[in-house]
N, C-alpha and C positions, 0 to 999 in steps of 0.2 A: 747367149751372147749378152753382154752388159750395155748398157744404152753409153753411148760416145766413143765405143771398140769397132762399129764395123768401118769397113775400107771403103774408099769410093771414089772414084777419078781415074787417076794414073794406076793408085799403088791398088785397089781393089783390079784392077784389070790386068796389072802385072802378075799379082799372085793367082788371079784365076788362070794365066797363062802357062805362069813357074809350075803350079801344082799342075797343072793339066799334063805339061809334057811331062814332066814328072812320074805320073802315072802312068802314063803313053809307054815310056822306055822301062819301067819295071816291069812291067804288063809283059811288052814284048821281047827283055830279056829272061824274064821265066819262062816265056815258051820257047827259045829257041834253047835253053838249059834243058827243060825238059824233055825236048824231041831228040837234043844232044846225047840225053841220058839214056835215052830209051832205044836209040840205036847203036850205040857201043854198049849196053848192055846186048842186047841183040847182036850184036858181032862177034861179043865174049860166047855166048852159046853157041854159034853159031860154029866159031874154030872149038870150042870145046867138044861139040859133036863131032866134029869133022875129023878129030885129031886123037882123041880118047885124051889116056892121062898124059902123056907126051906133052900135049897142048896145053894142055889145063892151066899151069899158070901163065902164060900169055893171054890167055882168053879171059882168066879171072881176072890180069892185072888191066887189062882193056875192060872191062864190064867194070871192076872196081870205079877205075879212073871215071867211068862215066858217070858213075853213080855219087863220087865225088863235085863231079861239074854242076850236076841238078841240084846237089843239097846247096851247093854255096852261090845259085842262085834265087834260093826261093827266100821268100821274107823272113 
């Protein structure tokens, strides 16, 4: 950091707040993407098993979809 850059007062406390929640909400939209993902994956098996081929693309296009949701929440 260059000498006359750093924040302090209002706007140093604003950004430490912006950035924080910031964090806060990526943080815990990746993990509800992830559990998202990982139980419509698990659901896709789940009718895949239970169903044979008959099933299979329903259950793949449910495990797809999930697997979709987790990628397009992670950074």
């Amino acid at each position: 950091m260059t000498v006359g850059s750093q924040d302090s007062g209002a706007t140093g406390a604003a950004k430490w707040v912006t950035s924080t929640l910031g964090n806060t909400v990526g943080g815990v939209t990746r993990t509800v993407g992830g559990v998202t993902g990982a139980a419509t994956r698990g659901l896709g098996d789940t009718i895949n098993s239970a169903t044979g081929s008959a099933g299979r693309p329903v259950g793949d296009a449910i495990g797809n979809a999930g697997s979709g949701l987790e990628d397009g929440t992670k950074e």
